[in-house]
DSSP file (Angstrom, degrees, kcal/mol; ACC not computed):
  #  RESIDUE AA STRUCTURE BP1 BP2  ACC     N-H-->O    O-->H-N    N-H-->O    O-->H-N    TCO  KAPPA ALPHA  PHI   PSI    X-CA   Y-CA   Z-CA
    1    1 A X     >        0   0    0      0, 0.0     4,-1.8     0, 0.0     5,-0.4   0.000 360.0 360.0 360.0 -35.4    0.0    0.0    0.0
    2    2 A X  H  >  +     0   0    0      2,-0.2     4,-1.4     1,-0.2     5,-0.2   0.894 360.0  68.3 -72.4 -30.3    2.8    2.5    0.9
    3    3 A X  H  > S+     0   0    0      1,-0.2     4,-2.1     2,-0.2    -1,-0.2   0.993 101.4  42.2 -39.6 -73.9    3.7    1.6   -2.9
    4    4 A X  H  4 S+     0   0    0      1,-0.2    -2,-0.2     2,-0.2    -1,-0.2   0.770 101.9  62.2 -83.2 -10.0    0.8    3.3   -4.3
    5    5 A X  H  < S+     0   0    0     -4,-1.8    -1,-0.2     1,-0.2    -2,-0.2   0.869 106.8  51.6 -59.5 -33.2    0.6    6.4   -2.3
    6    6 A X  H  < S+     0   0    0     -4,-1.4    -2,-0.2    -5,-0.4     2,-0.2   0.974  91.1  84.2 -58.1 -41.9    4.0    7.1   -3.9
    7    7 A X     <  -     0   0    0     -4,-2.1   101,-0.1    -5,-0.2     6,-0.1  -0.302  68.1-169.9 -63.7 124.1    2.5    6.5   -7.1
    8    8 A X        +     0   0    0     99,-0.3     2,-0.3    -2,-0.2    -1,-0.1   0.594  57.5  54.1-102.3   3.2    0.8   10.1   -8.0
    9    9 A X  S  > S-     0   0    0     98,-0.4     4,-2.1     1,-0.1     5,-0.2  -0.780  83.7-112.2-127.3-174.8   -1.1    9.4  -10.8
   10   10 A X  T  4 S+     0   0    0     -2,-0.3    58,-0.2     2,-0.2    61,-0.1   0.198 121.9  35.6 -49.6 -13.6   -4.0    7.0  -12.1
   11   11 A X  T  > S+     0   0    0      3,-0.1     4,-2.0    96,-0.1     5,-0.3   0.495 111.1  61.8-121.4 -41.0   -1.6    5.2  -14.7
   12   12 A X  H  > S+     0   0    0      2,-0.2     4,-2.7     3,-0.2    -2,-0.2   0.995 111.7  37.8 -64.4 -75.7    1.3    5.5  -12.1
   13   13 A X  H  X S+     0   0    0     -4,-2.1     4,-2.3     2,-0.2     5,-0.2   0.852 112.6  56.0 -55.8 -26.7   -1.0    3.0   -9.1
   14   14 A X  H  > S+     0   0    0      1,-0.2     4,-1.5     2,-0.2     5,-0.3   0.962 115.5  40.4 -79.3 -60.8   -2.5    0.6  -12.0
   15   15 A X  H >X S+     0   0    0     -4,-2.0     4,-1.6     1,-0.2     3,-0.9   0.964 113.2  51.2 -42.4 -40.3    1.8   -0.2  -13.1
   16   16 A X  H 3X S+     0   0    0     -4,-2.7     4,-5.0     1,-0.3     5,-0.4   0.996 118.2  39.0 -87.7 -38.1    2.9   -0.4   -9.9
   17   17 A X  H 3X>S+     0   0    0     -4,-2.3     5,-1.0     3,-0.2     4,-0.8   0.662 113.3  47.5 -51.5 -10.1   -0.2   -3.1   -9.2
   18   18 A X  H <<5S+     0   0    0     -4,-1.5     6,-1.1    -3,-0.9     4,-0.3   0.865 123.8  44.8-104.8 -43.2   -0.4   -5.3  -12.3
   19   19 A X  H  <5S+     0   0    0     -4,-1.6     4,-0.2    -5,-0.3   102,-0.2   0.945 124.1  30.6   9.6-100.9    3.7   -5.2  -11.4
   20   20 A X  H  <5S+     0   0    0     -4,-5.0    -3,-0.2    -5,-0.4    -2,-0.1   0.782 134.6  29.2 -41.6 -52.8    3.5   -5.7   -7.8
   21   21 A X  T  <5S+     0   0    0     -4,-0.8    -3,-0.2    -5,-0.4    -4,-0.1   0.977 131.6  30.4 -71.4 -93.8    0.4   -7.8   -7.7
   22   22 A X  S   <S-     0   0    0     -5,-1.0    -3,-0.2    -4,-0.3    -2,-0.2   0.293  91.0-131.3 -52.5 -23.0    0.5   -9.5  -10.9
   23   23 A X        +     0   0    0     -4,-0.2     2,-0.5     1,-0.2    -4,-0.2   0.813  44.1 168.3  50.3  32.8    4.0   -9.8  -11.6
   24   24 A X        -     0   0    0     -6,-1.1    -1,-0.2    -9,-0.1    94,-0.2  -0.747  32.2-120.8 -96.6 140.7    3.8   -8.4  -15.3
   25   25 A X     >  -     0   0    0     -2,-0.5     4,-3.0    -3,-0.1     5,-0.3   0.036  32.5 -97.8 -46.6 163.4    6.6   -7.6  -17.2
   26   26 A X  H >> S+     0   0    0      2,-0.2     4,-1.5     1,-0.2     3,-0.5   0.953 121.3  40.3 -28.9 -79.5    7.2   -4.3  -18.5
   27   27 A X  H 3> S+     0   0    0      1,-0.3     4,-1.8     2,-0.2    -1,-0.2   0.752 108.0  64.5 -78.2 -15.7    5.7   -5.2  -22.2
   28   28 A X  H 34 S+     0   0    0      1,-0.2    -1,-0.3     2,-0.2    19,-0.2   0.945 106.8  36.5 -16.9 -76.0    3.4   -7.0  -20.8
   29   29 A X  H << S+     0   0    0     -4,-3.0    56,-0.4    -3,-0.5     3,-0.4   0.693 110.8  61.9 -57.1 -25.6    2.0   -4.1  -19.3
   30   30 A X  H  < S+     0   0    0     -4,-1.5    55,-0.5    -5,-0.3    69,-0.4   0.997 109.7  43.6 -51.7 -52.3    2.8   -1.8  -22.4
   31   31 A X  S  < S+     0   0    0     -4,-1.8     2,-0.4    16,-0.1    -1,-0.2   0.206  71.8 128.2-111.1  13.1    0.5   -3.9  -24.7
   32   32 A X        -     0   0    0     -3,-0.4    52,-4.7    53,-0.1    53,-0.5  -0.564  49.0-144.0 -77.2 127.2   -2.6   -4.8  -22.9
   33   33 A X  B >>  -A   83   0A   0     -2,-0.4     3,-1.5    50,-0.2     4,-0.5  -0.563  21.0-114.8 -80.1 148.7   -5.6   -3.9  -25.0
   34   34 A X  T 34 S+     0   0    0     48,-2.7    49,-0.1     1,-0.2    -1,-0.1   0.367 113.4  61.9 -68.6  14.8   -8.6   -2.6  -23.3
   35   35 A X  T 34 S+     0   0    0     47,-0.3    -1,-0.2     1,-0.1    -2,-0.1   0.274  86.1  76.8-120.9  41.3  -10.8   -5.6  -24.3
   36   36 A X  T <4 S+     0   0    0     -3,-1.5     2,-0.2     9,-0.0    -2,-0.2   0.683  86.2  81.2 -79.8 -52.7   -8.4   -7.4  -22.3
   37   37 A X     <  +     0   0    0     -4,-0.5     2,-0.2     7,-0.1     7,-0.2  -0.332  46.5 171.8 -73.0 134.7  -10.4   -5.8  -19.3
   38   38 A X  B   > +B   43   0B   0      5,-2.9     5,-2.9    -2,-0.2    -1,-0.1  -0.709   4.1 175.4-155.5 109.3  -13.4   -7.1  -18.0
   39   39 A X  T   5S+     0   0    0     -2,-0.2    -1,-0.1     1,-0.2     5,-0.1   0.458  76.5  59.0 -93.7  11.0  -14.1   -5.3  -15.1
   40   40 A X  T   5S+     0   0    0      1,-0.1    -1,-0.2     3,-0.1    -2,-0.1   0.981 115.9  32.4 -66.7 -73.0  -17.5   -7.3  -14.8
   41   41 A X  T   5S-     0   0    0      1,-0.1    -2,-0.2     2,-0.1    -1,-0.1   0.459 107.6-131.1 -95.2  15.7  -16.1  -10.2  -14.7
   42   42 A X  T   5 +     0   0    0      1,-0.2    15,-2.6    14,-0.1     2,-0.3   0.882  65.8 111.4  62.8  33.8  -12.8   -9.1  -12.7
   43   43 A X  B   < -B   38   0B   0     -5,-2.9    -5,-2.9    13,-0.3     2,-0.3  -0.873  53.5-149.0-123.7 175.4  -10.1  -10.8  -15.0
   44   44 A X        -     0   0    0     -2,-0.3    11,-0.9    -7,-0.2     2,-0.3  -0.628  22.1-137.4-130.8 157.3   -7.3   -9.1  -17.5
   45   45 A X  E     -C   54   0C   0     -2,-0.3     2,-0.7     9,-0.2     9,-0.2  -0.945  17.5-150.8-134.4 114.3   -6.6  -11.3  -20.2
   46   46 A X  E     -C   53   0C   0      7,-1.9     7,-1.1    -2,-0.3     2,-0.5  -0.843   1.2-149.5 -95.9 100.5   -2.9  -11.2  -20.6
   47   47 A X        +     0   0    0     -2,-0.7     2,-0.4   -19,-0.2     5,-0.2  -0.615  24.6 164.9-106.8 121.1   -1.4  -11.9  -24.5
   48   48 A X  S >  S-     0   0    0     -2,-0.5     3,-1.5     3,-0.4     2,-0.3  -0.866  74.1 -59.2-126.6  92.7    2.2  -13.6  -24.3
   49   49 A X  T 3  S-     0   0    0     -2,-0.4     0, 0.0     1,-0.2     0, 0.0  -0.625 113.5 -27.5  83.9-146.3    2.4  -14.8  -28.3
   50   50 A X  T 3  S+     0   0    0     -2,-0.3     2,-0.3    -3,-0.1    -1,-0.2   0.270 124.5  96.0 -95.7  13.4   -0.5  -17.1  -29.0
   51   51 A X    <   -     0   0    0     -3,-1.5    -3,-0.4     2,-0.0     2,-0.2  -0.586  62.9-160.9 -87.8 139.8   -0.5  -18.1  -25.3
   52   52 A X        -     0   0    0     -2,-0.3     2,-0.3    -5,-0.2    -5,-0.2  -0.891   5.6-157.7-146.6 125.3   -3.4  -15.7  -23.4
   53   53 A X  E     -C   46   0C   0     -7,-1.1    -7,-1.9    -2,-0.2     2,-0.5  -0.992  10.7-144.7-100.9  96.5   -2.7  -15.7  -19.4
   54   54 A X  E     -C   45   0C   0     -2,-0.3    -9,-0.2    -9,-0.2     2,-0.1  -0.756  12.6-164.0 -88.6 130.1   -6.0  -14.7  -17.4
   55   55 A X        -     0   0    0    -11,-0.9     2,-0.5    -2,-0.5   -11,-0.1  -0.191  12.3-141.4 -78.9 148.5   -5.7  -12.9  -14.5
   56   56 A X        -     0   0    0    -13,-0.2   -13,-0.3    -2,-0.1   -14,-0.1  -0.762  23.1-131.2-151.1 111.3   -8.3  -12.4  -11.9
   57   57 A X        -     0   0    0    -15,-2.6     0, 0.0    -2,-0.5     0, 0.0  -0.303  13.8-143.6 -57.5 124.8   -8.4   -9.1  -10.6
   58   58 A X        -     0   0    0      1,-0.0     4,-0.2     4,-0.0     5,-0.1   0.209  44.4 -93.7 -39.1-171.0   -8.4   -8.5   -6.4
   59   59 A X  S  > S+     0   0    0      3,-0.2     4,-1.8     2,-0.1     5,-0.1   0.703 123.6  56.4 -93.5 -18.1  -10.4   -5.9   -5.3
   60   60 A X  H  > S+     0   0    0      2,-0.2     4,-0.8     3,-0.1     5,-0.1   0.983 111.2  35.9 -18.2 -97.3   -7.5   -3.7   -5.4
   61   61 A X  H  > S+     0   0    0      2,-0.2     4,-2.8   -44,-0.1    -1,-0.1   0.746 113.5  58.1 -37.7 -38.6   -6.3   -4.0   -8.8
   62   62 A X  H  > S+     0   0    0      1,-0.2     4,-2.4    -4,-0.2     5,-0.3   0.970 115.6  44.6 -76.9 -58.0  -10.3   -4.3  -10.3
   63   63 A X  H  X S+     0   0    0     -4,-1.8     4,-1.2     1,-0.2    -2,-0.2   0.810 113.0  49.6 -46.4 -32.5  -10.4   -0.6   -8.3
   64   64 A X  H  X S+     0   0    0     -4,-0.8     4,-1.6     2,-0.2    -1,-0.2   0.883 115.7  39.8 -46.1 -61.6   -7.2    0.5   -9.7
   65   65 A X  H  X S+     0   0    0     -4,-2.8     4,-1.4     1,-0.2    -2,-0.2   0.607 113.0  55.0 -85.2 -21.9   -8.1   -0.4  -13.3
   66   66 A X  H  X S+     0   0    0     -4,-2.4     4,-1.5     2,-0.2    -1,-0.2   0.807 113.8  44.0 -87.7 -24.3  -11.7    0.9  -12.9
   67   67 A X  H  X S+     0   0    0     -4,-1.2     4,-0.6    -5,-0.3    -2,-0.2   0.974 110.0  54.8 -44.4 -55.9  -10.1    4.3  -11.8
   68   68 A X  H  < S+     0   0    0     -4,-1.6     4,-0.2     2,-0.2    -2,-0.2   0.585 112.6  38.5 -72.8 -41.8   -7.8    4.2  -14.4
   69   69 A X  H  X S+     0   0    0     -4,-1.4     4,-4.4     2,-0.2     3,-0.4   0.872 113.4  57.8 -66.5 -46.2  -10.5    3.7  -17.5
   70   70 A X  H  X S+     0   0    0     -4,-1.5     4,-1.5     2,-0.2    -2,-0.2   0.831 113.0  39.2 -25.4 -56.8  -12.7    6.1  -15.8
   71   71 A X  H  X S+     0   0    0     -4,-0.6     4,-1.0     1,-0.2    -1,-0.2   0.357 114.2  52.1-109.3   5.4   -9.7    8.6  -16.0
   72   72 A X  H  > S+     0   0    0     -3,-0.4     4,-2.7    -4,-0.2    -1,-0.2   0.826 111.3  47.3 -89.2 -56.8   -8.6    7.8  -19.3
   73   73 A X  H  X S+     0   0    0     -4,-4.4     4,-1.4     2,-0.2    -2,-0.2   0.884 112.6  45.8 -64.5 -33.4  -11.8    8.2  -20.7
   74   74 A X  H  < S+     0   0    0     -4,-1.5     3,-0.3    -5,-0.2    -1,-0.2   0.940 116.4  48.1 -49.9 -54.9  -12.6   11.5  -19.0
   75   75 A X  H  < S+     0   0    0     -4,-1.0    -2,-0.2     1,-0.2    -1,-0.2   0.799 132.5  12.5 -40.7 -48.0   -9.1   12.8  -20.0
   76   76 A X  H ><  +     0   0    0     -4,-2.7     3,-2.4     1,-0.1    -1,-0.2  -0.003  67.2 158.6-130.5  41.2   -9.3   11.8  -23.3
   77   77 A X  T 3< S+     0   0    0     -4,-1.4    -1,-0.1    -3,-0.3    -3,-0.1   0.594  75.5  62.7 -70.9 -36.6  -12.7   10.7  -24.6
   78   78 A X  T 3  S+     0   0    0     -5,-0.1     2,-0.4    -3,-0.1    -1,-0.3   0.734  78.0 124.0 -24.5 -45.6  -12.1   11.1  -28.2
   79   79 A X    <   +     0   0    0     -3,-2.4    13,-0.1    -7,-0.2    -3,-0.1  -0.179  30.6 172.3 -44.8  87.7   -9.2    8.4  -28.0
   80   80 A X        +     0   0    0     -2,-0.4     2,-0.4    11,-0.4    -1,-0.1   0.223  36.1 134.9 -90.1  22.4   -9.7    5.4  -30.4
   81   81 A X        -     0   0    0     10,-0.3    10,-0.1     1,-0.1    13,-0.1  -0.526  48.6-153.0 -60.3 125.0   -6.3    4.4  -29.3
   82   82 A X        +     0   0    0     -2,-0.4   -48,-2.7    14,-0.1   -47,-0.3   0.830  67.2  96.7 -64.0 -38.3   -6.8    0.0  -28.5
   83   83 A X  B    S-A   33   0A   0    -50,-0.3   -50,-0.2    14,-0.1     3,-0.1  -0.250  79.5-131.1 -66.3 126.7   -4.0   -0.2  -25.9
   84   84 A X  S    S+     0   0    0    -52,-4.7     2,-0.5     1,-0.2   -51,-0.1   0.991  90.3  46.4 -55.3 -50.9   -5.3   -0.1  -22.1
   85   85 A X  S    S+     0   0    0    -55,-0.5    14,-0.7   -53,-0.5     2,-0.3  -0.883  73.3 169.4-131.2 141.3   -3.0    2.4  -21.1
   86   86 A X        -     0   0    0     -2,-0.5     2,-0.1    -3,-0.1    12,-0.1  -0.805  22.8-137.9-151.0 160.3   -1.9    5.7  -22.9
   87   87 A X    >>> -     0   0    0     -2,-0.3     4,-3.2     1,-0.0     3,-1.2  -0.403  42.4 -92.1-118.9 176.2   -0.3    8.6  -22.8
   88   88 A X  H 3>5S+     0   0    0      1,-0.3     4,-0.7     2,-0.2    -1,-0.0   0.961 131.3  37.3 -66.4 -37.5   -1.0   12.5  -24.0
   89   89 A X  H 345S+     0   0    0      2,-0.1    -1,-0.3     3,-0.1     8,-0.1   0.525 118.6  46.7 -94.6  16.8    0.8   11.4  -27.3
   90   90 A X  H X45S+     0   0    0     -3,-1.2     3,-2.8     2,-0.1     6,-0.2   0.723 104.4  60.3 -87.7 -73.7   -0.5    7.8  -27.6
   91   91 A X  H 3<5S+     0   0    0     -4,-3.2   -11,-0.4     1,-0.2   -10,-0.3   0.889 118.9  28.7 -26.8 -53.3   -4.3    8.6  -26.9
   92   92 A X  T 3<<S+     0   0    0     -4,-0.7     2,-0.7    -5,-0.5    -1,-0.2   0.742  91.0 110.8 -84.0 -10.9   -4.5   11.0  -30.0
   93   93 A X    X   -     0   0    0     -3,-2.8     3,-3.5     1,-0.2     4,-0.1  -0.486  60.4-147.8 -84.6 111.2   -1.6    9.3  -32.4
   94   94 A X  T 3  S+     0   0    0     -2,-0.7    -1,-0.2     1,-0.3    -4,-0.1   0.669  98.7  59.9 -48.2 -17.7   -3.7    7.7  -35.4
   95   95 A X  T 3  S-     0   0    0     -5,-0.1    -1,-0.3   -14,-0.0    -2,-0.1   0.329 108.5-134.0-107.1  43.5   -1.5    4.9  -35.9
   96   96 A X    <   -     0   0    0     -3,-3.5   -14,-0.1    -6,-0.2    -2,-0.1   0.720  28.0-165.9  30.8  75.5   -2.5    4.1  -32.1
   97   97 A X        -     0   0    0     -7,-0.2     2,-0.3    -4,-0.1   -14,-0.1  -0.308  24.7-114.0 -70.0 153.9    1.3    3.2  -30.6
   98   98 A X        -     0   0    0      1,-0.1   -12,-0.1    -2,-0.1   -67,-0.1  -0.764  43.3 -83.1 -95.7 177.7    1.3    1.6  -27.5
   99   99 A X        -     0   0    0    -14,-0.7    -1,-0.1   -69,-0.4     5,-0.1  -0.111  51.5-111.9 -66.2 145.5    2.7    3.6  -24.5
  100  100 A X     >  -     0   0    0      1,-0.1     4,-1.4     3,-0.1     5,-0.2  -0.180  14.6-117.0 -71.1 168.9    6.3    3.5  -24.2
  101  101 A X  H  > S+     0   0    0      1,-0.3     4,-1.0     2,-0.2    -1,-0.1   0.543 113.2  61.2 -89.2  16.2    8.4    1.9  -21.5
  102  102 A X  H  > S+     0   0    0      2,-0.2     4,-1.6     3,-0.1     3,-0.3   0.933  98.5  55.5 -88.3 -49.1    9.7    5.0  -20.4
  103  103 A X  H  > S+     0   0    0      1,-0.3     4,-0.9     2,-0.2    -2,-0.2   0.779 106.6  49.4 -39.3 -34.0    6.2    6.3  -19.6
  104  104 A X  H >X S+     0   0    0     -4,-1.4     4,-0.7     2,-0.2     3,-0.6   0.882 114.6  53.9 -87.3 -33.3    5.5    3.3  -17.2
  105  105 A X  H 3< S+     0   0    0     -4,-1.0     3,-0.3    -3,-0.3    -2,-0.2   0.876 103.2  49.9 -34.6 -51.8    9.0    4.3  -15.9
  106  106 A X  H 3< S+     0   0    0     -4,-1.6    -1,-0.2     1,-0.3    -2,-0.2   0.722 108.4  53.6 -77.3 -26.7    8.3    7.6  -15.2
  107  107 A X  H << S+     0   0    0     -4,-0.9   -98,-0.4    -3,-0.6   -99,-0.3   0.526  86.9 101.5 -96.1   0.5    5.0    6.7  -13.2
  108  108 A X  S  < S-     0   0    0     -4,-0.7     2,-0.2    -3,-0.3     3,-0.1  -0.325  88.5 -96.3 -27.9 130.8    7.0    4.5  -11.1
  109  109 A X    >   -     0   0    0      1,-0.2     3,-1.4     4,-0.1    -1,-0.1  -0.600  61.3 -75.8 -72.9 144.8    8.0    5.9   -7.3
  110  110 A X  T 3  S+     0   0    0      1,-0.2    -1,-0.2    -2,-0.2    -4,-0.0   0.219 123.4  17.2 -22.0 133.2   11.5    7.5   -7.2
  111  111 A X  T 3  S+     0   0    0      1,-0.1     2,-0.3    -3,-0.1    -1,-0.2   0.452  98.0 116.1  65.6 -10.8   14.2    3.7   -7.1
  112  112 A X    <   -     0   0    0     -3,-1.4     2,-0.4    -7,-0.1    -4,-0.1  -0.695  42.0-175.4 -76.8 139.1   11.5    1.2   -8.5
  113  113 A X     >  -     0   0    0      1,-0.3     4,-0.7    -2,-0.3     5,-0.1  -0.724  29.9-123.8-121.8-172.6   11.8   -0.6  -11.6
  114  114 A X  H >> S+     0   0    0     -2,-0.4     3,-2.8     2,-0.1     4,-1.4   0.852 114.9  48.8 -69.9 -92.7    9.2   -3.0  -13.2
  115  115 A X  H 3> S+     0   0    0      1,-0.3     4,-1.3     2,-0.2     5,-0.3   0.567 109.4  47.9 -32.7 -32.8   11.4   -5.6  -13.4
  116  116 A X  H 3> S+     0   0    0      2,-0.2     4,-1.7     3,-0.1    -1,-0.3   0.890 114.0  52.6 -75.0 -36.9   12.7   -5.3   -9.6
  117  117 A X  H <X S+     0   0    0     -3,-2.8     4,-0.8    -4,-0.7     5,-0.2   0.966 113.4  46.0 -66.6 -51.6    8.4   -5.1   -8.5
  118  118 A X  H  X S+     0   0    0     -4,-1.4     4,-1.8     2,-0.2     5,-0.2   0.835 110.6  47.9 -65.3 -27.1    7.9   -8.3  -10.5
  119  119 A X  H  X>S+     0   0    0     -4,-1.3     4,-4.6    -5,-0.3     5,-0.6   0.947 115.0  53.7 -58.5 -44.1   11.2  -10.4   -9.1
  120  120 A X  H  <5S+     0   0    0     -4,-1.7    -1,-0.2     1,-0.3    -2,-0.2   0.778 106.3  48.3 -62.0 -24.8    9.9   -9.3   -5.8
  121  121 A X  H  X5S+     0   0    0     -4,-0.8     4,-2.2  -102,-0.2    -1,-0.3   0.841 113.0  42.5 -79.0 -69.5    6.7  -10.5   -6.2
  122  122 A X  H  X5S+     0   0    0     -4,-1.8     4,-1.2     1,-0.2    -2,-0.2   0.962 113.9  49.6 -53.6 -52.8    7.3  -13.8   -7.4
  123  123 A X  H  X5S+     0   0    0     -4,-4.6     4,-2.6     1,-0.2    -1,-0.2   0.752 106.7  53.0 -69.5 -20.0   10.0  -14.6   -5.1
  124  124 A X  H  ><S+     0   0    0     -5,-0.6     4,-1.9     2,-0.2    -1,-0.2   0.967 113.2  48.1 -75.3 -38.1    8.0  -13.4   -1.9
  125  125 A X  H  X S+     0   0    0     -4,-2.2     4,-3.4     1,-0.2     5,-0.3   0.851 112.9  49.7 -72.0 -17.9    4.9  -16.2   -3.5
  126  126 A X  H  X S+     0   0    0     -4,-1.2     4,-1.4     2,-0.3    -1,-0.2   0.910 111.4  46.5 -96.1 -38.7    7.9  -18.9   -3.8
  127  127 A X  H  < S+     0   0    0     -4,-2.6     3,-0.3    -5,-0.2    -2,-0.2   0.862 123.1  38.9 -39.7 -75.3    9.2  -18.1    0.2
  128  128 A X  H  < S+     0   0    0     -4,-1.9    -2,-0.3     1,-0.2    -3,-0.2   0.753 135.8  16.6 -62.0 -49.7    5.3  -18.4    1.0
  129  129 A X  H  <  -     0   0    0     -4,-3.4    -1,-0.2    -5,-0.2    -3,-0.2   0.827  64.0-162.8 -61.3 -49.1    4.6  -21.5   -1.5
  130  130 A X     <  +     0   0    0     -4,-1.4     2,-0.4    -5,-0.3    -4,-0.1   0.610  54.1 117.1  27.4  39.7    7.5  -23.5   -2.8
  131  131 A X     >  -     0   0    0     -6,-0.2     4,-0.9     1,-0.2    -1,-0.1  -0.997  51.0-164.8-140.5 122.9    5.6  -24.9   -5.5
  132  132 A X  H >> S+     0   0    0     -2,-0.4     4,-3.0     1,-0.2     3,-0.7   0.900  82.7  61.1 -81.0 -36.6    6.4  -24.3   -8.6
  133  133 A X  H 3> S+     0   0    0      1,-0.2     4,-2.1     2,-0.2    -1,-0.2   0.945 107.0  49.9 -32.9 -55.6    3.0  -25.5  -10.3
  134  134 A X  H 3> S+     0   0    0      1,-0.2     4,-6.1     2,-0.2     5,-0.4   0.883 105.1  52.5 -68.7 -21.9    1.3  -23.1   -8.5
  135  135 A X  H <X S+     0   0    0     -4,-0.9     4,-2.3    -3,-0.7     6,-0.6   0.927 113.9  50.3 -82.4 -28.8    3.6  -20.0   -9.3
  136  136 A X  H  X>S+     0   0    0     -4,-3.0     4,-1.5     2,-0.2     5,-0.9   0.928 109.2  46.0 -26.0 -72.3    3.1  -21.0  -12.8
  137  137 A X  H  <5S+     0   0    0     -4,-2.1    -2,-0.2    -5,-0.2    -3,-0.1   0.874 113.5  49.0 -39.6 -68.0   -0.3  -21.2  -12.6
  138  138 A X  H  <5S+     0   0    0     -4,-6.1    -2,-0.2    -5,-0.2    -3,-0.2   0.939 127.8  19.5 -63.1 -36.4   -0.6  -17.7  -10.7
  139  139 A X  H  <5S-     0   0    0     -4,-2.3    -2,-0.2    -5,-0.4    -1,-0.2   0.277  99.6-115.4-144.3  37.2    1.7  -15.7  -13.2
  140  140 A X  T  <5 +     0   0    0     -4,-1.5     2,-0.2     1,-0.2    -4,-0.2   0.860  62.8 142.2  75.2  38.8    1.8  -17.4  -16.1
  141  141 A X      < -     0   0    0     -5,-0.9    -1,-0.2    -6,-0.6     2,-0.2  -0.538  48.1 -77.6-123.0-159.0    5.2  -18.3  -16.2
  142  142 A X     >  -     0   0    0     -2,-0.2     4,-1.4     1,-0.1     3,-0.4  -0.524  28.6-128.2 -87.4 163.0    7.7  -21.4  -17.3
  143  143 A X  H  > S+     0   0    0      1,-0.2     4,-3.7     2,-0.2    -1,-0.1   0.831 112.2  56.6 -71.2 -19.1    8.3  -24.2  -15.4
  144  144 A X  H  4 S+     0   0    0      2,-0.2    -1,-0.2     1,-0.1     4,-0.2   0.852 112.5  46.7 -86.2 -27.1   12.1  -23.5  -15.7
  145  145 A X  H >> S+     0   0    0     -3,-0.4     3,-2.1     2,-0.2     4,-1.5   0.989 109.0  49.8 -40.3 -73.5   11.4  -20.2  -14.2
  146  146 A X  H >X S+     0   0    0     -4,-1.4     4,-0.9     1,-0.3     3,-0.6   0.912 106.4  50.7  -6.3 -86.0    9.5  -21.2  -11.7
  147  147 A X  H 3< S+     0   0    0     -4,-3.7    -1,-0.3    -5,-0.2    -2,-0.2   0.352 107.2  64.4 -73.6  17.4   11.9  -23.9  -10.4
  148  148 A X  H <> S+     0   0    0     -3,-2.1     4,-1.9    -4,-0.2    -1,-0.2   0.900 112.5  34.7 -49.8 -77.2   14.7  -20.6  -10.5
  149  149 A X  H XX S+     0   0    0     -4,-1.5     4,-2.9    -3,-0.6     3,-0.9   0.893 111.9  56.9 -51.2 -66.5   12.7  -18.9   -8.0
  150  150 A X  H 3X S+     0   0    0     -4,-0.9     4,-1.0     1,-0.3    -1,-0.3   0.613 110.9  45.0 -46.2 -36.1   11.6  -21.9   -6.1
  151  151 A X  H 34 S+     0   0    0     -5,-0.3    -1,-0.3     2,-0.2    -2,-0.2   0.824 114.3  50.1 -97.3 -16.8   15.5  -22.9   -5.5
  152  152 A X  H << S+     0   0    0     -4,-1.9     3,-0.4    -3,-0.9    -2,-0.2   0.922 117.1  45.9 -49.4 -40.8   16.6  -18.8   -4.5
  153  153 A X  H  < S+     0   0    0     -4,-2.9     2,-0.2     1,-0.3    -3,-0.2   0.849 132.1  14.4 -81.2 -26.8   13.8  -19.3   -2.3
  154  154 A X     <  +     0   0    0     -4,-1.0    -1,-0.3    -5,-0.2     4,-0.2  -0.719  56.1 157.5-152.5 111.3   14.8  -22.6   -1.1
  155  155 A X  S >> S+     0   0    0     -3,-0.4     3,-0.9    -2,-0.2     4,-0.6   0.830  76.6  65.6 -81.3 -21.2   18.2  -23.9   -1.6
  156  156 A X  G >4 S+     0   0    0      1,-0.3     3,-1.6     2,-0.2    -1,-0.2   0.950 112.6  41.1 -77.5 -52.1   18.2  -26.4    1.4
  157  157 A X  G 34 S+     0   0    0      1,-0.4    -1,-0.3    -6,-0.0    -2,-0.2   0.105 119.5  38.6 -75.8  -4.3   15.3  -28.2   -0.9
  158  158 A X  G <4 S+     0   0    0     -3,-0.9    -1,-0.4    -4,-0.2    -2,-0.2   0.076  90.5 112.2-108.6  -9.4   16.4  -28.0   -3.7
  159  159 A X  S << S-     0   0    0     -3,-1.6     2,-0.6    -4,-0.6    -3,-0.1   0.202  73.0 -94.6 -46.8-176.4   20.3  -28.6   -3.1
  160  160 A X        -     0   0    0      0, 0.0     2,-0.2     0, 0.0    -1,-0.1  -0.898  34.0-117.8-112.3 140.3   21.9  -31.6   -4.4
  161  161 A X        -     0   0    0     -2,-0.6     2,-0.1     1,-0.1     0, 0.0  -0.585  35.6-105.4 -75.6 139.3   22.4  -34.8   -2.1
  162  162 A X              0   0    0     -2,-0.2    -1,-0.1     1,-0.1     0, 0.0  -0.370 360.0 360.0 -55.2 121.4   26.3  -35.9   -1.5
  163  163 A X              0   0    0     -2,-0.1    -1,-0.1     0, 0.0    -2,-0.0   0.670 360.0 360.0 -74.1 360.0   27.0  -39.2   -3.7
């Protein structure tokens, strides 16, 4: 929580949750379309390739994301841009860029990165879990990932036995 009070804008708290939370990359986040959301039914539909990762929004994040359209639309209603989240030269640019990763940088609190919110994130569910299935499951990643985390998080259990 002390995370998003740093965060000052409406685009700044939805990165640092789908991040934090969610444990999406960077382009992840860049390249989610808005009919990715469905804040009816509280999931994000996440596109990695021809792999789609669904998400199931807290109430956090589904408040985050409903600000965040809310204040997108107000700001810019005009905007036929496809990409969930956009910037003052994204919204209006006809051949509808998504936002760059310097903009999700820039709405980042002072010393955070993407990449550092999502390590952090993972590795705190692999203390609390050890299972790599599940961390899979929850963010949609590979099993050789997964079992990365799972032996930073526990080397004793994952060491090798003496022949």
């Amino acid at each position: 929580m002390g995370l998003l009070a740093q965060a000052s804008t409406p685009l700044g708290r939805l990165v640092v949750a789908l991040a934090s939370i969610h444990a999406l990359p960077g382009h992840g986040i860049r390249t989610l379309r808005t009919t990715d959301l469905n804040l009816s039914c509280g999931t994000l539909e996440v596109r990695r390739g021809l792999l789609r990762h669904t998400l199931y929004l807290e109430e956090l994040t589904h408040q985050l994301a409903a600000d965040w359209t809310t204040y997108r639309h107000l700001r810019w209603p005009a905007s036929t841009n496809h990409h969930l989240l956009v910037s003052q030269k994204t919204a209006v640019d006809p051949d509808h860029p998504a936002v760059s990763i310097g903009t999700l940088r820039a709405s980042l609190p002072k010393g955070l990165t993407l990449d550092g919110l999502r390590q952090d994130r993972i590795l705190n569910e692999a203390f609390e879990c050890a299972d790599p299935l599940k961390l899979m499951r929850l963010f949609g990643i590979t099993e050789q990932t997964a079992m990365r985390y799972v032996t930073a998080a526990h080397p004793e259990r994952t060491a090798k036995l003496p022949r």
